[in-house]
N, CA, C and O of each residue as an XYZ file, in Angstrom:
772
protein
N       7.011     28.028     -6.365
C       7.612     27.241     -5.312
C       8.929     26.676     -5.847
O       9.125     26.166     -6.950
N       9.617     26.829     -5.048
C      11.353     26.772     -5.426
C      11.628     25.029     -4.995
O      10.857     24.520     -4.181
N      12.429     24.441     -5.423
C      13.128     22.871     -4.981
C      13.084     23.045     -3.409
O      12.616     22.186     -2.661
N      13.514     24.007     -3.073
C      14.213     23.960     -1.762
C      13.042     23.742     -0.901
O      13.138     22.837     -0.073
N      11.602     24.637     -0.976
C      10.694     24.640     -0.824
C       9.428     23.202     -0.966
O       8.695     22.930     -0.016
N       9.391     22.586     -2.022
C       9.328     21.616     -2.457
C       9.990     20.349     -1.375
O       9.338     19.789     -0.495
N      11.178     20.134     -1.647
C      11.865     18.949     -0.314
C      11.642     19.306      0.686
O      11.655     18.477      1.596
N      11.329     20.718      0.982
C      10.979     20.885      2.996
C       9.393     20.199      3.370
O       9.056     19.577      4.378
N       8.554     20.585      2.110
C       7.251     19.811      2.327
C       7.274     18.246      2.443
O       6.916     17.488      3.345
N       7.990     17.973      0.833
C       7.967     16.596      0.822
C       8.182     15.674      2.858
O       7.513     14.897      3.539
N       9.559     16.461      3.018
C      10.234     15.807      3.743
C       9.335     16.233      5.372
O       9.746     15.680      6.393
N       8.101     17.251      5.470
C       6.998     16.880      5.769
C       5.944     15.970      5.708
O       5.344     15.605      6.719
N       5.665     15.557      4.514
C       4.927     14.883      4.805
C       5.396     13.248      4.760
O       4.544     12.382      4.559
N       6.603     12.960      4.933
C       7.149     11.840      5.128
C       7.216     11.805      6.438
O       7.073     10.681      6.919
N       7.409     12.784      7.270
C       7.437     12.399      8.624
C       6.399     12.123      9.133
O       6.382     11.331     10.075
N       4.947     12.848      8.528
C       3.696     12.207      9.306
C       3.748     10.732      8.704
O       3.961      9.946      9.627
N       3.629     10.090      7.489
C       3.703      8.969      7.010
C       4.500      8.392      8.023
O       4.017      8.042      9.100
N       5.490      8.294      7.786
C       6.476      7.322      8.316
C       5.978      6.218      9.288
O       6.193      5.008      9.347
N       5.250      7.058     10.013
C       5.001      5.765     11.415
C       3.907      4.940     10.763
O       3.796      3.840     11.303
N       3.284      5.096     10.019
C       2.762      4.559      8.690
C       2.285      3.745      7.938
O       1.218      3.474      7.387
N       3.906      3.197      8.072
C       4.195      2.239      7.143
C       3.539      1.008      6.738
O       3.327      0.560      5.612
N       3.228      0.498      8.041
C       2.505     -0.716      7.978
C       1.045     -0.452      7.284
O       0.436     -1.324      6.664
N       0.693      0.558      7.435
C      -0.898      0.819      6.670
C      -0.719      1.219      5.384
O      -1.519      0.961      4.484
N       0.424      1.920      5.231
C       0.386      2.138      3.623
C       0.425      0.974      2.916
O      -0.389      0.828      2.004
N       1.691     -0.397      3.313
C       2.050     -1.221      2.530
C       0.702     -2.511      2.698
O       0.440     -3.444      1.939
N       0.214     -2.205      3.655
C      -1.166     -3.048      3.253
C      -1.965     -2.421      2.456
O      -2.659     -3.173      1.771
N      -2.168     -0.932      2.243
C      -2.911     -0.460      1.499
C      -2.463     -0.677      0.048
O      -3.319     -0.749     -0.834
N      -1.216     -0.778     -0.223
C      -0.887     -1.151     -1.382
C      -1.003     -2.620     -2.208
O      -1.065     -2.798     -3.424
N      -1.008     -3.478     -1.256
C      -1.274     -4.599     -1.368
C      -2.507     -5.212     -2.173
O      -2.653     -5.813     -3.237
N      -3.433     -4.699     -0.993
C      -4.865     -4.560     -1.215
C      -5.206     -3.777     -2.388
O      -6.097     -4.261     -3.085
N      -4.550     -2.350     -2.877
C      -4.701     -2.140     -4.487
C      -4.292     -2.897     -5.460
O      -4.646     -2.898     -6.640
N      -3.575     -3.503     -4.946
C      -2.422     -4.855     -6.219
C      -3.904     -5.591     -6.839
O      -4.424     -5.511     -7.952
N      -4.429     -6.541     -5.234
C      -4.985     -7.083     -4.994
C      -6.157     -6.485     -5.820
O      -6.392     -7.236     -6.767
N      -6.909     -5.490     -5.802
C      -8.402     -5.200     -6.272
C      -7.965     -5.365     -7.624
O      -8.574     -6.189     -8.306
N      -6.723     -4.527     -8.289
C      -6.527     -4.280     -9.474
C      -6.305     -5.684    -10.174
O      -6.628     -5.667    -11.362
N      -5.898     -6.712     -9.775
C      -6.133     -8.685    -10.392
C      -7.035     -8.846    -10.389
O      -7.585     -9.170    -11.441
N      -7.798     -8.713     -9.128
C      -9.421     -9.422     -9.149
C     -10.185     -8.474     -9.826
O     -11.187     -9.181     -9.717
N     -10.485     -7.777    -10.259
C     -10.840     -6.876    -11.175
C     -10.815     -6.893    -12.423
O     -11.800     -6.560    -13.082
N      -9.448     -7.365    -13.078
C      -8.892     -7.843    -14.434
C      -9.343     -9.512    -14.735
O      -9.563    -10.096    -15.796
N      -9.366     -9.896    -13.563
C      -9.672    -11.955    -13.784
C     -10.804    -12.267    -14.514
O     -10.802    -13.272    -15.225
N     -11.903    -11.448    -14.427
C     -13.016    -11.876    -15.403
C     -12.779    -11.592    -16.780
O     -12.677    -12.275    -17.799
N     -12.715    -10.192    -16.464
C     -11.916    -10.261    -18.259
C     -11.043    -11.507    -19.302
O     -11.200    -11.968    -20.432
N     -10.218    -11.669    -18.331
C      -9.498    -12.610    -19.375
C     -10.166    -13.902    -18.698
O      -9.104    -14.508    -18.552
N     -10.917    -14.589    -18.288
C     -11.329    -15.567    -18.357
C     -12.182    -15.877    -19.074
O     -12.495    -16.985    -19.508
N     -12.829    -14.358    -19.316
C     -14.479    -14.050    -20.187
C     -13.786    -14.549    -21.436
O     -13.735    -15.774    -21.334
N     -13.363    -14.248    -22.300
C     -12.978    -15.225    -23.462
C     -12.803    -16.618    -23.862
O     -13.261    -17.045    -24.921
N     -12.207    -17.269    -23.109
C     -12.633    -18.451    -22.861
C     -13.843    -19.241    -22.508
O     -14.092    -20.433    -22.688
N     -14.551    -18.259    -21.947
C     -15.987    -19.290    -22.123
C     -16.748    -18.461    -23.246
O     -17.697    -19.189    -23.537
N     -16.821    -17.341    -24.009
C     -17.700    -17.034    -24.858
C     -16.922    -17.996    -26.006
O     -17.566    -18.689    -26.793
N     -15.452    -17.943    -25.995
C     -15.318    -18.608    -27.798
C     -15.748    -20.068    -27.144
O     -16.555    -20.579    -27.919
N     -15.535    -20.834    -26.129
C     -16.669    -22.348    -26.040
C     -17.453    -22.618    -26.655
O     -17.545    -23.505    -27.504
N     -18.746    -21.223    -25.996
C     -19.870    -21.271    -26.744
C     -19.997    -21.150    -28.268
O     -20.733    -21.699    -29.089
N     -18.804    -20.033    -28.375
C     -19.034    -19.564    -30.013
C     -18.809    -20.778    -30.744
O     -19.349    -20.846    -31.848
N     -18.026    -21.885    -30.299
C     -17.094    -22.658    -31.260
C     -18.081    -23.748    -31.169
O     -17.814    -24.701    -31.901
N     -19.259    -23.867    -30.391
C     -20.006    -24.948    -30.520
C     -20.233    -25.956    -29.366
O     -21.178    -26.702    -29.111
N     -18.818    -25.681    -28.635
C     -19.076    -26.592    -27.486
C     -20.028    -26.646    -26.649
O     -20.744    -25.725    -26.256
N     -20.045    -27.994    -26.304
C     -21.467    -27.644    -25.187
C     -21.152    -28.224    -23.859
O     -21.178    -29.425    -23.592
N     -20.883    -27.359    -23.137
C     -20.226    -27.684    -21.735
C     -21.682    -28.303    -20.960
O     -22.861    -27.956    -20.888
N     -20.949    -29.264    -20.516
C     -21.567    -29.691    -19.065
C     -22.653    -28.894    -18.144
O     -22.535    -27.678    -18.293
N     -23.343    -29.147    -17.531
C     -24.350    -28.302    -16.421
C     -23.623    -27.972    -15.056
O     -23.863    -27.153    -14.169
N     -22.279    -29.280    -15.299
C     -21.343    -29.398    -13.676
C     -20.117    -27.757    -13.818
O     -19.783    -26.904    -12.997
N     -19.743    -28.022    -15.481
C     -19.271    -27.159    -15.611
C     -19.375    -25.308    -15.914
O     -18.559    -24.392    -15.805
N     -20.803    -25.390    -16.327
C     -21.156    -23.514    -15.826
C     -21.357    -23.435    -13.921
O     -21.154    -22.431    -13.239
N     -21.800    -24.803    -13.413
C     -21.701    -24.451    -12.034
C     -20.223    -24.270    -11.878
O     -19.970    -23.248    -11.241
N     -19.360    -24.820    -12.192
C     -18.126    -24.613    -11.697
C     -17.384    -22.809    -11.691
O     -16.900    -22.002    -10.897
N     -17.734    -22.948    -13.226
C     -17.659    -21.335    -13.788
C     -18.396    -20.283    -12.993
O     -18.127    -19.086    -13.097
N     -19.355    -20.775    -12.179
C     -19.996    -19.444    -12.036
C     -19.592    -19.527    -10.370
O     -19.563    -18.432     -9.808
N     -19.344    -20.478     -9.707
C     -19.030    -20.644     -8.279
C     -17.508    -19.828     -8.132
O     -17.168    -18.961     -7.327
N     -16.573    -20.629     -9.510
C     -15.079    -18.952     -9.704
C     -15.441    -17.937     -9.831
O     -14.939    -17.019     -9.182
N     -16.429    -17.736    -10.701
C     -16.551    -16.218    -10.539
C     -16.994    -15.410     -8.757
O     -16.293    -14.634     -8.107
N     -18.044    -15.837     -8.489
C     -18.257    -15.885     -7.107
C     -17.405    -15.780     -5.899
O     -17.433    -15.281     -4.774
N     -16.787    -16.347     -6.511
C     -15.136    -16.338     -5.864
C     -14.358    -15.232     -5.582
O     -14.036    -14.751     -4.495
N     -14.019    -14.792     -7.068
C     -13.337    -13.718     -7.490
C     -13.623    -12.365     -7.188
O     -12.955    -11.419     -6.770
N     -15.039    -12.574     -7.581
C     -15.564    -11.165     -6.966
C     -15.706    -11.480     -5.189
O     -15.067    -10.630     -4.568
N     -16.133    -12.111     -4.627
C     -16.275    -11.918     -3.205
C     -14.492    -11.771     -2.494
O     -14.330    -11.379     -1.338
N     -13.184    -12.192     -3.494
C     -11.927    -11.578     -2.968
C     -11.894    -10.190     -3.036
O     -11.625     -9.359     -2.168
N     -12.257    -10.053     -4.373
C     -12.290     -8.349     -5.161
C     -12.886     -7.636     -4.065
O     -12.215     -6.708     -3.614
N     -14.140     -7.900     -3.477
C     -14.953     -6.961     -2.419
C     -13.645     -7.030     -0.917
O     -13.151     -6.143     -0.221
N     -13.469     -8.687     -0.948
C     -12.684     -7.772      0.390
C     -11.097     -7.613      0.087
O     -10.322     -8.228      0.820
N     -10.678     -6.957     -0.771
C      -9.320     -6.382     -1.763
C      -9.644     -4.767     -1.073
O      -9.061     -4.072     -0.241
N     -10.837     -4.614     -1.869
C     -11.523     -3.454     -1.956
C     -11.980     -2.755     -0.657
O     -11.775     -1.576     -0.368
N     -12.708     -3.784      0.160
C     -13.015     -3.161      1.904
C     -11.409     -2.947      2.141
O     -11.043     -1.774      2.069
N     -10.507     -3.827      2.386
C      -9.248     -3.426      3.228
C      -9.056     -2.469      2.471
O     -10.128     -1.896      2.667
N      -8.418     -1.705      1.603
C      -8.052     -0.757      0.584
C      -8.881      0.279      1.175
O      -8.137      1.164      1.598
N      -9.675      0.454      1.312
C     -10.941      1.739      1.630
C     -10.673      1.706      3.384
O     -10.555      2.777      3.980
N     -10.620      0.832      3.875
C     -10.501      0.632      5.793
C      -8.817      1.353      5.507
O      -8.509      2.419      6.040
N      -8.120      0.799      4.853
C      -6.477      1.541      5.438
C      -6.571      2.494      4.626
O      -5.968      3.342      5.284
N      -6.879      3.028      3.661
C      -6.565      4.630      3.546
C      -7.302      5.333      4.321
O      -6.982      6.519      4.384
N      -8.458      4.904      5.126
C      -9.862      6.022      5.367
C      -8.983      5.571      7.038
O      -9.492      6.230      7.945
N      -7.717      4.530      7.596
C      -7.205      5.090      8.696
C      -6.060      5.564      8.657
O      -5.423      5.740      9.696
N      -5.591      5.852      7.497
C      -4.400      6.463      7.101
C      -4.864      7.631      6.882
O      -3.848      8.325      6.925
N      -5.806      8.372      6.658
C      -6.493      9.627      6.531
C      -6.616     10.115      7.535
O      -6.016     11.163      7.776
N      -7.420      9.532      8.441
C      -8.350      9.970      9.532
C      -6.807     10.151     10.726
O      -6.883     11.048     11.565
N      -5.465      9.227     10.692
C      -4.347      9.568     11.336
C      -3.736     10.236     11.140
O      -3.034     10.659     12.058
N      -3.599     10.774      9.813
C      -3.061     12.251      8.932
C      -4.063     13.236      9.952
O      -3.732     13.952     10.897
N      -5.229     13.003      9.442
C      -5.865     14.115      9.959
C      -5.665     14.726     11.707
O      -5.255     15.785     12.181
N      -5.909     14.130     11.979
C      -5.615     13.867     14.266
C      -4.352     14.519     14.014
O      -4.485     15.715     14.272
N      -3.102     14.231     13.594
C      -1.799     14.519     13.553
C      -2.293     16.282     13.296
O      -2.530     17.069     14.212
N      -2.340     16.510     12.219
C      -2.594     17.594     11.682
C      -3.231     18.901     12.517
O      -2.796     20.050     12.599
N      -4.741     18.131     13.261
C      -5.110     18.745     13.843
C      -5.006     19.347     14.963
O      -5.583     20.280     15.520
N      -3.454     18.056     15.390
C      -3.506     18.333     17.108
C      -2.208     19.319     17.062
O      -1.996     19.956     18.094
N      -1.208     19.529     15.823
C      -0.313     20.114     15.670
C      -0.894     21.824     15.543
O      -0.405     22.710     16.244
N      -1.815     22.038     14.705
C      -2.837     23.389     14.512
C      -2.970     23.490     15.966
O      -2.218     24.306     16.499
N      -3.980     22.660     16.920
C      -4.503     23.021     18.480
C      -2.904     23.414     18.943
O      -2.812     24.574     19.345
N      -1.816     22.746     18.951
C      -0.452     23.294     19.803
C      -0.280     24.602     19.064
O      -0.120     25.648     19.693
N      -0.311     24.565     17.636
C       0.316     26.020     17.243
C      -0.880     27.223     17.602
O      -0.432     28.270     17.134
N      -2.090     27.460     18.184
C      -2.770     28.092     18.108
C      -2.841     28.359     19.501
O      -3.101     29.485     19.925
N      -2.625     27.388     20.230
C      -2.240     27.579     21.636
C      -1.510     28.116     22.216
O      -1.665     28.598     23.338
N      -0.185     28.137     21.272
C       0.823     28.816     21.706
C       0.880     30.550     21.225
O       1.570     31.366     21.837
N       0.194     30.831     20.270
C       0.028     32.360     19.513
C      -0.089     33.363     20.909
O      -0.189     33.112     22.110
N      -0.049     34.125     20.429
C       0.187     35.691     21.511
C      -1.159     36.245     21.441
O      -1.632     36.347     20.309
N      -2.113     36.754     22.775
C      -3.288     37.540     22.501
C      -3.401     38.411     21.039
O      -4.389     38.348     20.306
N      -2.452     39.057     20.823
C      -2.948     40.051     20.417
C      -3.323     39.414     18.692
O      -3.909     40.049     17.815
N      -2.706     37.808     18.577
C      -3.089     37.283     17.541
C      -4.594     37.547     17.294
O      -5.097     38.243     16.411
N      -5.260     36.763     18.372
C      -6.494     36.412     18.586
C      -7.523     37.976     18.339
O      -8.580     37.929     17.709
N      -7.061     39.087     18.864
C      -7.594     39.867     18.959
C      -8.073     40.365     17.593
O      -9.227     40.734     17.374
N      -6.699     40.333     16.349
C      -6.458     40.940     14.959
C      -7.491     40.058     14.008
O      -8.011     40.357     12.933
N      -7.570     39.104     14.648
C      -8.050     37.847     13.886
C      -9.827     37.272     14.099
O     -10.468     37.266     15.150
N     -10.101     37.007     13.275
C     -11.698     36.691     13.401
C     -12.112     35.706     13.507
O     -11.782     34.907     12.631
N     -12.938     35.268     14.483
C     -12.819     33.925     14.908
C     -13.302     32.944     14.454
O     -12.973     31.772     14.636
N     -14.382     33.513     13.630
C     -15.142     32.881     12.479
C     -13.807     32.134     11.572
O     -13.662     30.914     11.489
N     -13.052     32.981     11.043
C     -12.203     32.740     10.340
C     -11.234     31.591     10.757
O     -11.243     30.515     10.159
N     -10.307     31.879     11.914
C     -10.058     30.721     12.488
C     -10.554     29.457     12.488
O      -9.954     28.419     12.208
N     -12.042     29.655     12.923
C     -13.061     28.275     13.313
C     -13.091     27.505     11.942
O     -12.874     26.301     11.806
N     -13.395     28.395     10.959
C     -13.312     27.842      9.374
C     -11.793     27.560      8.875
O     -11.594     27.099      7.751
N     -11.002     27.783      9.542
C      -9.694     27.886      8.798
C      -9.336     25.924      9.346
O      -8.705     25.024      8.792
N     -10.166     26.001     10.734
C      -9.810     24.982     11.608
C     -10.414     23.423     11.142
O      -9.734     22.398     11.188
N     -11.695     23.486     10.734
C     -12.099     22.631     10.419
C     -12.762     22.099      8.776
O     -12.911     20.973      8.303
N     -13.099     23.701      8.134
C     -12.902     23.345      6.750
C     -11.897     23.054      5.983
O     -11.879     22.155      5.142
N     -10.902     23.912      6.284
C      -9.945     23.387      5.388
C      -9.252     22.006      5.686
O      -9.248     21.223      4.737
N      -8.736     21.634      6.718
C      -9.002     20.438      7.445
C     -10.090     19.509      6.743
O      -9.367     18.746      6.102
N     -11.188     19.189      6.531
C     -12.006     18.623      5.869
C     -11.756     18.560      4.425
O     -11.666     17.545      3.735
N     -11.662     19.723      4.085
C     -11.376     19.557      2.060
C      -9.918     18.653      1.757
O      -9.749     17.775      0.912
N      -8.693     19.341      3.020
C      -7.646     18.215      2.835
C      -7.608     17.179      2.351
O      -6.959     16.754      1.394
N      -9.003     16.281      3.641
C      -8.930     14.957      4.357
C      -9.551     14.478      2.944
O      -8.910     13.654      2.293
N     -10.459     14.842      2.580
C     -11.601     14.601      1.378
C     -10.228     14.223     -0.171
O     -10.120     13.249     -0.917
N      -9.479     15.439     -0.075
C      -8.377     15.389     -1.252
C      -7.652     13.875     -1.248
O      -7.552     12.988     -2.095
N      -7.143     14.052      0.297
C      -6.628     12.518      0.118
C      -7.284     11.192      0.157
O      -6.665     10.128      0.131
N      -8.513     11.305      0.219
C      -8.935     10.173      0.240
C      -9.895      9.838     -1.541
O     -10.235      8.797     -2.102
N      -9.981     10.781     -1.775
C     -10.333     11.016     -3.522
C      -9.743     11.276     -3.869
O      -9.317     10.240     -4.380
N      -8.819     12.346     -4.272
C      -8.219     12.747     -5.319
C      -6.623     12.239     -5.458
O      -5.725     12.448     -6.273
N      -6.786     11.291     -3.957
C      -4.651     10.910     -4.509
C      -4.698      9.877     -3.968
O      -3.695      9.697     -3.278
N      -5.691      8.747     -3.930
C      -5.501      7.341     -4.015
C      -6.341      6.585     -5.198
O      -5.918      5.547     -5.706
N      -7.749      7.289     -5.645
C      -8.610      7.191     -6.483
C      -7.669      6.627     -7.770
O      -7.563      5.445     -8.096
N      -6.958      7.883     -8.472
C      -5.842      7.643     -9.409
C      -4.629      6.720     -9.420
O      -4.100      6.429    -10.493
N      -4.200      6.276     -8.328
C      -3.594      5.369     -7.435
C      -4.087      3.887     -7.926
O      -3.264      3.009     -8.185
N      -5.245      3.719     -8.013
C      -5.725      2.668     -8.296
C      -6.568      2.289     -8.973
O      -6.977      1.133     -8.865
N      -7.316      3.572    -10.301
C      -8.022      3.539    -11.131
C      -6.910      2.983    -12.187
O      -6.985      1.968    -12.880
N      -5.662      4.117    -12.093
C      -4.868      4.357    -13.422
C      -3.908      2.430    -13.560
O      -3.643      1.785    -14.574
N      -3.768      2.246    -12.753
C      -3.150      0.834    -12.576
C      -4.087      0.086    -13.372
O      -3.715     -0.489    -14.395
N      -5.722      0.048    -12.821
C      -6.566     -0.662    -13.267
C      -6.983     -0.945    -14.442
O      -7.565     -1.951    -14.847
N      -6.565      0.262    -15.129
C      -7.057      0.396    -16.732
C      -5.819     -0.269    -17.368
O      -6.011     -1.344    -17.936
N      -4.797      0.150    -17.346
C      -3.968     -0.296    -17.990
C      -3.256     -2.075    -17.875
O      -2.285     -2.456    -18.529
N      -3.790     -2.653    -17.203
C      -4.026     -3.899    -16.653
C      -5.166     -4.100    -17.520
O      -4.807     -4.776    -18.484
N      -6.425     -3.785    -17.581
C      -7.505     -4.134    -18.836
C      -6.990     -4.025    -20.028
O      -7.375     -4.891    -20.813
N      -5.985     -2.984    -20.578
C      -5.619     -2.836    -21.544
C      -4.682     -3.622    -22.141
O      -4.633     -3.734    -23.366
N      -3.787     -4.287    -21.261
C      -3.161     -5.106    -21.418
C      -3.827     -6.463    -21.686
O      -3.393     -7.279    -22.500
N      -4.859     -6.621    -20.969
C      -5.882     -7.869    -20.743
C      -6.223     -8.164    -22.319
O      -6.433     -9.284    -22.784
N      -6.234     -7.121    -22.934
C      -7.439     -6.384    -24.335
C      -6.497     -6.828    -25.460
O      -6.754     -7.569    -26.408
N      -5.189     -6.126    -25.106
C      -4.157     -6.601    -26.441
C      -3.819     -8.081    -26.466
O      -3.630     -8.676    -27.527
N      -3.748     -8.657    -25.285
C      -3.166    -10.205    -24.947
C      -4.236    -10.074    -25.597
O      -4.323     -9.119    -26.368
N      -5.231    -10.911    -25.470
C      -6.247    -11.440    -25.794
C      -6.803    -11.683    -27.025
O      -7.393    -12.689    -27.418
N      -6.491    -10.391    -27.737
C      -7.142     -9.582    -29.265
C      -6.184     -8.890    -29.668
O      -6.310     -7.666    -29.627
N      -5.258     -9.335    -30.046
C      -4.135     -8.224    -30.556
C      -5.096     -7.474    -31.766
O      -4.655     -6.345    -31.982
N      -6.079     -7.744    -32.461
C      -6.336     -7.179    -33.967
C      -7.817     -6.196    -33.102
O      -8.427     -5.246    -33.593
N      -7.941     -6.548    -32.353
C      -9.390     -5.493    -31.455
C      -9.083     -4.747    -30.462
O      -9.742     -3.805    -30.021
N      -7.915     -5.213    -30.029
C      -7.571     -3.816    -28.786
C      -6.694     -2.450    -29.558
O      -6.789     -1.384    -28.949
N      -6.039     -2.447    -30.575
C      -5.586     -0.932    -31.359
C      -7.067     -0.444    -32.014
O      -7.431      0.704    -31.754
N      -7.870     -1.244    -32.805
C      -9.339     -0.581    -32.887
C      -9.769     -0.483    -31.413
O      -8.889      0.305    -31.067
N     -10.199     -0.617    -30.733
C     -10.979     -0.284    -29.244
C     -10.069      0.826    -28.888
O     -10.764      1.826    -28.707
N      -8.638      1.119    -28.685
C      -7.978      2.360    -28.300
C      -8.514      3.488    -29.182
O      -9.002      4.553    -28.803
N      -8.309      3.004    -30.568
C      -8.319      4.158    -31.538
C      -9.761      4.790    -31.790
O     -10.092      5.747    -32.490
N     -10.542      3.892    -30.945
C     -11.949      4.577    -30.882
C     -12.246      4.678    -29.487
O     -13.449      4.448    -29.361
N     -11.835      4.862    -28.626
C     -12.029      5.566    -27.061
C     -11.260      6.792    -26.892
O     -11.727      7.700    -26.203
N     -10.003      6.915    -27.516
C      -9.086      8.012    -27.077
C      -9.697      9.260    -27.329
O      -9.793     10.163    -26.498
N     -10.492      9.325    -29.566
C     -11.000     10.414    -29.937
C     -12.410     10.523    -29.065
O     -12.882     11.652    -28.939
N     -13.165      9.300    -28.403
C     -14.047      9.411    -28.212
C     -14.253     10.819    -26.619
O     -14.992     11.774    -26.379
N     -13.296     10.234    -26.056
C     -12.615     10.683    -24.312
C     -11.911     12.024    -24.563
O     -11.653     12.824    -23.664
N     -11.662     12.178    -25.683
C     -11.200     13.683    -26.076
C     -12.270     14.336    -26.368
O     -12.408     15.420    -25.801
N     -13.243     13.923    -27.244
C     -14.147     15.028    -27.731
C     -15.508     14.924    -26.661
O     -16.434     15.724    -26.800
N     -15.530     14.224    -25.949
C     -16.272     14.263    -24.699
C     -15.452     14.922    -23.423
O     -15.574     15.370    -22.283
N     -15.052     14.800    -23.883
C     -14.051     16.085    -21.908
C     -14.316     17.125    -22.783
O     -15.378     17.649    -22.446
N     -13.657     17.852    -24.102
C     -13.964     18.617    -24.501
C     -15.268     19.569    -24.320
O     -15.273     20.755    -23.990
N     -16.689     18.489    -24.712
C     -18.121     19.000    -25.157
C     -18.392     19.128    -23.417
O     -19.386     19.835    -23.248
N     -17.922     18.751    -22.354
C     -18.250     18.623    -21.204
C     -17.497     19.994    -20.593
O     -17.963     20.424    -19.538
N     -16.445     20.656    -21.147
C     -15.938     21.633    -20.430
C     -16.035     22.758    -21.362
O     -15.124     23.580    -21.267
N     -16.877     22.963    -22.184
C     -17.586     23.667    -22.989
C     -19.001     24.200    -22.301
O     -19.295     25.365    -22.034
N     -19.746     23.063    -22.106
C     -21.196     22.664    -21.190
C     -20.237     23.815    -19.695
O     -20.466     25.022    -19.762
N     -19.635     23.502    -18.957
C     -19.445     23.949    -17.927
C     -19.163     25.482    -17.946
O     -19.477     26.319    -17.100
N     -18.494     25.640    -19.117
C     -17.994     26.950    -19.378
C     -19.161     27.511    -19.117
O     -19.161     28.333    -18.200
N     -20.707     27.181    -19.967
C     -21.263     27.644    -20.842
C     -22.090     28.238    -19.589
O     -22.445     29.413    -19.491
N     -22.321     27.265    -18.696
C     -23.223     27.458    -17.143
C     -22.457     28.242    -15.985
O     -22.894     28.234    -14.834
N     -21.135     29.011    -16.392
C     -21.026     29.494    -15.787
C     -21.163     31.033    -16.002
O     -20.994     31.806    -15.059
């Protein structure tokens, strides 16, 4: 696929987006949003384990307090997380309608003798499976990363603030670990096929 080829899509699929807008930029929001409330326990979690570690002995008013924030945090995180899942799954489902009703005009308009060459089975599957695996792609495979990959690296950051002398050990033992496990896992797959 050539540049030229490349910007004619892009500049496809900006035009279905476009009208859009307003759902994407809440959808983005709402990832901002999951990806903080998500990270907040983490770095708060240190602060109350070295308490304990250091001897202190907090109050009974104060683990209620602690545990009513947390409560908190996570019940934002859940609805971070519902809006985030509600606007892509109607940012999908409006991709999709668009998509589909553009296929019904172009199929409408084809010449008999299309129909005749052509198998209808094939069509019918062309119409609604692939259509489906699309819808499925964008709603897993290109927002998932969208807001996993943000997420981690926000922990990771959480990890070095926190522990500068435990977060380069914790990297330097997940990276070989995440290598030689994708590895032994696409070995396993090879092996079953």
């Amino acid at each position: 696929m050539n540049d030229n080829q490349s910007r004619h899509i892009a500049w496809r699929l900006y035009e279905l987006i476009a009208p859009l807008k307003g759902w994407v930029f809440f959808s983005i929001v709402c990832m901002v949003g999951y990806n903080i409330f998500t990270a907040a326990p983490a770095y708060y979690a240190k602060d109350i384990v070295d308490a304990i570690a250091y001897g202190d002995k907090p109050e009974l008013k104060q683990y209620f307090l602690v545990g009513l924030g947390m409560m908190i945090v996570f019940a934002i995180k859940g609805l971070f997380f519902f809006g985030h899942n509600y606007s892509v799954g109607h940012l999908v489902q409006s991709l999709i309608v668009k998509l589909r009703q553009q296929l019904f005009d172009h199929l409408v308009n084809l010449s008999l003798t299309f129909f005749n060459r052509s198998k209808t089975g094939d069509l019918i599957s062309r119409f609604t499976n692939d259509l489906h695996v699309f819808q499925n792609m964008l709603q897993v495979g290109v927002t998932g990363p969208f807001r996993d990959i943000p997420q981690f690296f926000l922990l990771l950051g959480i990890m070095f603030f926190r522990s500068w002398q435990l977060g380069p050990l914790v990297t330097m033992t997940i990276i070989p670990l995440q290598y030689f496990l994708s590895r032994f896992l696409a070995s396993e797959q090879n092996c079953s096929k």
